[in-house]
N, C-alpha and C positions, 0 to 999 in steps of 0.2 A: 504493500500500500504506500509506504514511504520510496519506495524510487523516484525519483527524478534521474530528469536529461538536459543537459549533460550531468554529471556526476557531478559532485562535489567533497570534497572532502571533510571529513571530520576531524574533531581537533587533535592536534596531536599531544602528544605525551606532554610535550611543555606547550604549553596551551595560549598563553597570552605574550605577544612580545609588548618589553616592558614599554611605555611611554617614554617620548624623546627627553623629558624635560627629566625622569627620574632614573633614567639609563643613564647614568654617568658613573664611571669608572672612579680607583682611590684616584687616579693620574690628575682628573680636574682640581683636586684640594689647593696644590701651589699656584692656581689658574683665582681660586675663592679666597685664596688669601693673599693674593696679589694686593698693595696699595692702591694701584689705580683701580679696581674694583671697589675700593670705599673702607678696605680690612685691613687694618694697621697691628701690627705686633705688640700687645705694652711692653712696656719696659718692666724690669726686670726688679720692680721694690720689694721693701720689706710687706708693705701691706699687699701685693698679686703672688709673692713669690711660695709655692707649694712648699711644703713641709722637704716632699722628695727633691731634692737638687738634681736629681739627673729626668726629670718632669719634662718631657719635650715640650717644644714653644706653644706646640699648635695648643693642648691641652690650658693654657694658659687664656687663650680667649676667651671672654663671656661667655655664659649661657648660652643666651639670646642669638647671639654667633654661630656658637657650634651645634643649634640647633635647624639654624637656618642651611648651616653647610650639609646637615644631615638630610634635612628633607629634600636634599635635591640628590640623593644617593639612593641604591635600590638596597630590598631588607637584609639581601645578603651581608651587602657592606656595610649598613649601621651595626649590622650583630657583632660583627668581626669589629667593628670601630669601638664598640661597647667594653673588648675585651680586654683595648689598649691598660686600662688602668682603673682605678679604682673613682679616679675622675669622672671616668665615661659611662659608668655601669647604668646609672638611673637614667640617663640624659633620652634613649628609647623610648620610656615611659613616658616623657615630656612632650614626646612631639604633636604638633597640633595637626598633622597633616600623614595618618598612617598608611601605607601601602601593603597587605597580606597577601602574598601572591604562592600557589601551591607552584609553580614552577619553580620558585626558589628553593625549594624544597628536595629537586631532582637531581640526582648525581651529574655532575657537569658531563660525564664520559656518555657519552649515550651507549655505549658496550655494556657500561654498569647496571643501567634501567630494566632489560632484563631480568637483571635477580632482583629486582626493587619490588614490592610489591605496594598497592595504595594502600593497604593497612601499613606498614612499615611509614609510606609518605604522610596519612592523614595522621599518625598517631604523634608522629615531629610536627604536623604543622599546628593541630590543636595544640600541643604542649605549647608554641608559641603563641600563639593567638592570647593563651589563657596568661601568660607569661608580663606579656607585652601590653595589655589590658587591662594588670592589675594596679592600683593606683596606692600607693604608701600613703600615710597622714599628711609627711611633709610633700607631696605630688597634688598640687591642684588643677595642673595643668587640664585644660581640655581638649580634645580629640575633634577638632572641628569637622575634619574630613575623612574617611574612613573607608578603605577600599578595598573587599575581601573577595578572593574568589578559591572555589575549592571542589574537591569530588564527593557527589551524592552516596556518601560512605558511610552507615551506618558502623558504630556504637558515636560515632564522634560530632553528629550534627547537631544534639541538646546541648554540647558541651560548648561550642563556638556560641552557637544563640545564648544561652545565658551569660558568656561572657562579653559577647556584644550588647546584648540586652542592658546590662548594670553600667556599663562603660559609657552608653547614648543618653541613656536617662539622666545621668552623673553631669552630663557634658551637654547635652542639647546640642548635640549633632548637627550641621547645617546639612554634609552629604555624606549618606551611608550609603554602599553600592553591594550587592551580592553579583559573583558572576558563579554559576554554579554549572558544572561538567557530570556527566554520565561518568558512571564508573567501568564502562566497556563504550571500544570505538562505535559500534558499530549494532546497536541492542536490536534487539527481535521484538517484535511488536508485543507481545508477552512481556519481558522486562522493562519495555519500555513502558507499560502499566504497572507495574511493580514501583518503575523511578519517579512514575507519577505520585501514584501513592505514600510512599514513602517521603515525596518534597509536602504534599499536604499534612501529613503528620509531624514533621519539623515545622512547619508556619503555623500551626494550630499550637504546638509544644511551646513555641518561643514567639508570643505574642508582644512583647517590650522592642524586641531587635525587629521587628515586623513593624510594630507603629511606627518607627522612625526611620524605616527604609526609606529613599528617595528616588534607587536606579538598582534592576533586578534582570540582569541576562541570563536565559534558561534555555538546553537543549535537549536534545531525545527524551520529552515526557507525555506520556498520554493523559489527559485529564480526563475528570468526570465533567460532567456537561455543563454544572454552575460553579467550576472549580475557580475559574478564570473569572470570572463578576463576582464571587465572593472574596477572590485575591484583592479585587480594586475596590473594592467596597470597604475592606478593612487596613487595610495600607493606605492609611489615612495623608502618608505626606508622599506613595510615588508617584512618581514624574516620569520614570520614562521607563516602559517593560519592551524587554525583545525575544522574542521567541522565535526558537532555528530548529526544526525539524522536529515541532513537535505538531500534535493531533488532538482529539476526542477521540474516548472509548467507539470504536463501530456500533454501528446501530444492530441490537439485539436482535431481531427481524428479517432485516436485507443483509446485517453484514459488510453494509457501503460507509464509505467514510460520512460524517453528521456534520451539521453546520455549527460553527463557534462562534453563540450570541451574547454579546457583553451587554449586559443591562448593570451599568452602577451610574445610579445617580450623584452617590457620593463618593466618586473616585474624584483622584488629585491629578488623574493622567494626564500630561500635557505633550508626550510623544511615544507613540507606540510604532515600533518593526515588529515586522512578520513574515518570515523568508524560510522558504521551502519549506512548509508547513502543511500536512495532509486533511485541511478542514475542504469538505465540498464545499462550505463558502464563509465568509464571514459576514456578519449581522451586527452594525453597532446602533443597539437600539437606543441607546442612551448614556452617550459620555461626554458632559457638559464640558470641561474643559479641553478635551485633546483637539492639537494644535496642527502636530505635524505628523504624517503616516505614511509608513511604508511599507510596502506590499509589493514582495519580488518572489519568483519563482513557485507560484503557486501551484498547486496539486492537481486541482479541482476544475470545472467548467466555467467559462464566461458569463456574465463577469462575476470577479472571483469577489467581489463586495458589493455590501448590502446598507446605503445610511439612513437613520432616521432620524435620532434628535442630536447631532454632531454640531451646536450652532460657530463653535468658534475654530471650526478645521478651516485651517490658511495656507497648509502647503503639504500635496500628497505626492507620492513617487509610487509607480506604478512600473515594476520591471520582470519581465518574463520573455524568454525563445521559444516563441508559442509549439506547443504538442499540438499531435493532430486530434485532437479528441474536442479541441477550447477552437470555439468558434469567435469569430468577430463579433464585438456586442457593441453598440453604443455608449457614449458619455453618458448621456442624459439618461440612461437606464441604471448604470452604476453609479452615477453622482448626486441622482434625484435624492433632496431635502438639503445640498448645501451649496448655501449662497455666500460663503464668507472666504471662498478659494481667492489665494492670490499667488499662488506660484503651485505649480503641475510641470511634475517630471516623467516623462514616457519613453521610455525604454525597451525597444523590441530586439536588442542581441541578434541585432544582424539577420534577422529570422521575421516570417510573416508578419505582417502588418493587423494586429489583433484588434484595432478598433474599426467599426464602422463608418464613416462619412455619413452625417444628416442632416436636416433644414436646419440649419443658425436658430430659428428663432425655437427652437427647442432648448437649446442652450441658455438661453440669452439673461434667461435669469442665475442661473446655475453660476456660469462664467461674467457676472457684472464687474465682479472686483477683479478677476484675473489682469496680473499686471505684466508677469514674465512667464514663458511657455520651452520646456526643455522637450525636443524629439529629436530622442538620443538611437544611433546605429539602426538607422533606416535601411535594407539594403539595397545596393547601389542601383539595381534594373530599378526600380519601381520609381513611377513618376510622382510627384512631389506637389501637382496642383490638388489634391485632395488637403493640404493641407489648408486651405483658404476656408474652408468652414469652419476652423478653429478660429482664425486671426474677425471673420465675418459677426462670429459669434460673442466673441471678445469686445466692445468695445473700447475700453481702458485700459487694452495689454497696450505695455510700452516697449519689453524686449523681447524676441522670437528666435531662438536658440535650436539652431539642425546641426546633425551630425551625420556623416553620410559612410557609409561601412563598404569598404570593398575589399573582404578578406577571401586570399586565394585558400587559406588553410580550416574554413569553414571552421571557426571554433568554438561558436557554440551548436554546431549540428550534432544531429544524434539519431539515433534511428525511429525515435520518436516525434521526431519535430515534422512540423505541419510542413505542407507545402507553401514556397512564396508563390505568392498572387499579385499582379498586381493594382492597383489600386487605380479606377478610375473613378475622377469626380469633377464635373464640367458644370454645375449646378449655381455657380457663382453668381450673384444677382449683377445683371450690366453696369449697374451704377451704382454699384456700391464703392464708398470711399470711407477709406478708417485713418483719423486726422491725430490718433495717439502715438502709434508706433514710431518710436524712433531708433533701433537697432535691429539690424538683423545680423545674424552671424550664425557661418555656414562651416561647419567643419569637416573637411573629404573635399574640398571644393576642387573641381578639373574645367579645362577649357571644353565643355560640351556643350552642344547646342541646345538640347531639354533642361539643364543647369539653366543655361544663360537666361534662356526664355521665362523659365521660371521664377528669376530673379525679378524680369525686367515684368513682372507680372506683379511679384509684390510692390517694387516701383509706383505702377501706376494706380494701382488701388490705395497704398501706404501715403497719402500724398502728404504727409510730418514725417516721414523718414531721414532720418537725419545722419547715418553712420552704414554703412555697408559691410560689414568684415570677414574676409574669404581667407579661410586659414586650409593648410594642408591637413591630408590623413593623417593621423598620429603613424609612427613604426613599430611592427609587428615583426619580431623575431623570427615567429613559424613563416608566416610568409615572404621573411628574406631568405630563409633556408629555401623555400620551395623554387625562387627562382633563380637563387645560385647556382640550384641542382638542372636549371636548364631546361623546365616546367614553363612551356608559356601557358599562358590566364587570359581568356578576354576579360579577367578586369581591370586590364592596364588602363592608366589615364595619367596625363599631363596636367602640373601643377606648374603656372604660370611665375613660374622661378627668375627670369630674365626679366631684364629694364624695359624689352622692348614687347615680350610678352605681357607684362603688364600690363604696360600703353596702353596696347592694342584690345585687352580683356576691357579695361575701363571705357574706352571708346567706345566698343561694343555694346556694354551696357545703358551706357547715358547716351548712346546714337536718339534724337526724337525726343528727346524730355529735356524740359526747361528748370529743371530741379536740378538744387546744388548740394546735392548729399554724397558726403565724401565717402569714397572707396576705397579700403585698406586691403592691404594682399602680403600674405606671409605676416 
C-alpha cells in the first residue's frame, strides 16, 4: 500500500545532518575567540585567576561567553568540552538553546553500526537526555529552545517525556521540536500499526512534554482515524506537524486505504507537510489557523485534498510525478472554500500535467488574493498557453514563476507514472488584459518558437509587465553522463549564451509592442 514511484529512501542510520549554524567543529573556537569577533582574553588577576594555575585561557572567559561559544557546537563536542575541567562540567546544563540529536549517538565508523544495536543507542541517549535536563539548585538557567529527535524505542520513551516534561514546564519553552524515527528502515504495514500505537501511548503517557510541543516530524506510523485531530486538538502550542510515509489503519470492509480528516478547532497548527503518505485523500475540515501546506507525492487519487473551514491558508505546495491511476482534476475542485491563497506552488516532476484547464471565473474567487504562482518542471513537449487560465483567473498575481524540464535521464519516471499529455487550452477570453503582473521568469528557457510565442503572448495580455527573466536549465549530472556516453536526445535546445544571440532573442520578442519591459537573459 505504501509504495511509491519513484522510490525514495528512508532515513538512514544517522538520520538528521546537523544544521549549518551548529555543525561547527573544536577548529572554529580560535575563529570565536578571535578579538575582532568582539572576545577579548582577561587578563590574568588575582580576582579571574583559577585556583589551578595550569587553567587554560579559554576556560577563563565568562559564563555568558563560553556559553555562547557552546551553543554554536554540536552535542558531541559540548560533552567532550564539558570534560575539559571541572570548570566546564555544569556549563551543558546552562544552555539556553539545546540540541539532542540520536545521530550523535552512533559510532563515527559506520563498520561499527553493525554490532550497534538501538537499545545499546537509545539507552546512551536517554541516559543523556535525563542527564542534560536535570537542573541543580544553583542552575536556573532556562532551556528556551529544545530540539530532540530519537527512535520509536520502547522501555525509553516515558523516560525522555518526563524529563522533557519537568524541564518545559520549569523553563517555559518558547520551541520544543520532537523529530521521531521508526525503529526499522523499512516497516511492514503490520509494524507500522504497532509504531502507531505505541507513539499514541507515549503522547497520552507524557502529556506536560506534549502541551508545550511547538514542531513534531513523524514517519512510518499508521494511525487510528481520530489519532491525528486529537494530536492537534491537544498540542495546545504546535505549529508545525510533518508526516512522511505514514497512513490510516485500512478500512475494515474494502481493505483500501481511508481518508485523513483533521477536525480541530483548537489546534495551534500554522504549517502542516505531508509527503508520500498513503491517505486516499485528505479532508481539512477545520483548522483555523494553518497557514502554509504541503502536499507532495501523494498515494491516492485526484485531487488528493479536501478544504473546508481552512480560512487563513496563504501559501500551498502541491508536488507529485503523476501515477497512472491520478487523473487530472481541477483547482477549483480541490481549493473550493479558500479565498485567503496568496502564493501556490505546482510541481509536476517532469511528469504529466495533473491539473485541468477551466473557465477563470471558477476560480476567480478562490485565486482573488493570489499574488505569486510557482509551475515548477513542466515537461518540455507540452505547450505552455494552458497556462493563461491561471494568470486570467488571478487578478492581483504580481509574479509568475515556470520552470521548464528537459531531462534526457527521465528521473523521476517509473513504471508507474502516467502518461505525458499534452495540454491544450485556446479558451482565453480576446480581450482580456491583466494590468498586475509584473514579472515573469522562465527557467529551461531555449531559442524556440512555441517559447517565444508564448512569451510574447503573456506580453500582450500582461500589459504592467515590467521585468522579463529567461534563465537557463539548471545541470543534471545523469544527463551529462548520458551524452558524454554519445546518446543523442531530441531534447537538445539552445540557451541564448552569446551577445548577439541575445540581441536577436530580445528583438524577437519586443518585435510589434510599444512596451518597455526589460528582458534579462542568463
Amino acid at each position: 500500500m505504501m509504495d511509491d514511484c519513484p522510490s525514495e529512501c528512508s532515513p538512514p542510520m544517522n538520520p538528521i545532518a546537523l544544521p549549518t549554524h551548529i555543525s561547527v567543529q573544536m577548529g572554529l573556537w580560535p575563529k570565536l575567540l578571535d578579538r575582532s569577533n568582539g572576545y577579548s582574553i582577561p587578563s590574568m588577576t588575582p580576582g579571574n585567576q583559577f585556583q589551578n594555575e595550569d587553567e587554560d585561557r579559554i576556560s577563563l572567559l565568562p559564563d555568558h561567553i563560553l556559553l555562547d561559544i557552546l551553543e554554536h557546537l554540536d552535542l558531541r563536542t559540548v560533552i567532550q568540552a564539558s570534560t575539559l575541567s571541572t570548570r566546564w562540567v555544569y556549563l551543558p546544563h546552562s544552555l539556553s538553546c539545546l540540541i539532542i540529536d540520536v545521530a550523535h549517538f552512533l559510532p563515527h565508523q559506520r563498520n561499527k553500526r553493525k554490532n550497534c544495536t538501538l537499545d545499546q543507542i537509545m539507552a546512551k541517549y536517554t541516559a543523556a537526555v535525563s542527564r542534560l535536563l536535570s537542573s541543580s539548585p544553583s542552575n536556573k538557567q532556562a532551556i528556551k529552545q529544545l530540539q530532540l529527535s530519537f527512535y520509536l524505542v520502547e522501555p525509553y520513551l516515558c523516560s525522555i517525556g518526563h524529563a522533557v516534561g519537568n524541564v518545559v514546564e520549569r523553563s517555559e519553552t518558547n520551541c520544543l521540536e520532537f523529530t521521531i524515527w521508526a525503529d526499522v528502515r523499512h516497516p511492514s504495514y503490520e509494524h507500522s500499526v504497532l509504531l502507531g500505537q505505541r507513539f499514541m501511548s507515549f503522547f497520552q503517557a507524557c502529556p506536560a512534554a506534549f502541551r508545550w510541543l511547538t514542531r513534531l516530524i513523524l514517519q512510518n506510523l499508521t494511525f487510528g482515524d481520530s489519532d491525528i485531530s486529537n494530536l492537534l486538538n491537544t498540542c495546545s502550542k504546535l505549529e508545525f506537524l510533518s508526516l512522511t510515509y505514514c497512513d490510516n489503519v485500512l478500512d475494515p470492509v474494502t481493505g483500501e486505504d481511508t481518508v485523513l480528516k483533521i477536525d480541530a478547532p483548537h489546534s495551534a497548527l500554522l504549517a502542516l507537510e505531508i509527503t508520500t503518505c498513503g491517505y486516499a485523500r485528505i479532508d481539512l475540515i477545520h483548522v483555523p489557523k494553518l497557514g502554509k501546506l504541503i502536499c507532495a507525492n501523494w498515494i491516492g487519487g485526484n485531487p488528493p485534498l479536501c478544504f473546508h473551514n481552512v480560512p487563513r491558508l496563504h501559501n500551498i505546495t502541491l508536488r507529485r510525478a503523476a501515477l497512472h491511476w491520478q487523473r487530472p482534476f481541477t483547482l477549483s475542485r480541490c481549493l473550493s472554500h479558500t479565498t485567503s491563497l496568496s502564493i501556490m506552488y505546482l510541481n509536476f516532476a517532469d511528469q504529466m500535467i495533473w491539473i485541468e484547464p477551466e473557465d477563470p471565473k471558477h476560480l476567480s474567487l478562490i485565486f482573488s488574493n493570489l499574488r505569486e504562482v510557482y509551475l515548477y518542471n513542466i515537461f518540455y513537449e507540452c505547450d505552455l498557453n494552458w497556462t493563461m487560465f491561471i494568470l486570467e483567473a488571478a487578478p492581483s498575481l504580481t509574479n509568475l514563476y515556470l520552470k521548464l524540464s528537459r531531462h534526457q535521464c527521465e528521473r523521476s519516471r517509473c513504471e508507474d507514472s502516467a502518461k505525458k499529455i499534452n495540454v491544450l487550452w485556446n479558451e482565453a477570453s480576446p480581450d482580456f488584459k491583466h494590468s498586475q503582473l509584473s514579472l515573469l521568469e522562465i527557467v529551461g528557457f531555449a531559442m524556440d518558437k512555441k517559447l517565444m510565442e508564448y512569451i510574447r503572448l503573456v506580453m500582450k495580455q500582461a500589459v504592467g509587465l515590467k521585468m522579463i527573466r529567461l534563465l537557463d536549465q539548471e545541470p543534471c549530472a545523469k544527463c551529462d553522463s548520458i551524452k558524454d556516453a554519445g546518446f543523442s536526445s531530441s531534447m537538445e535546445w539552445r540557451f541564448p549564451a552569446e551577445k548577439e544571440e541575445m540581441s536577436l532573442t530580445r528583438q524577437l520578442l519586443v518585435d510589434g509592442f510599444s512596451s518597455s519591459v526589460e528582458i534579462s537573459i542568463g
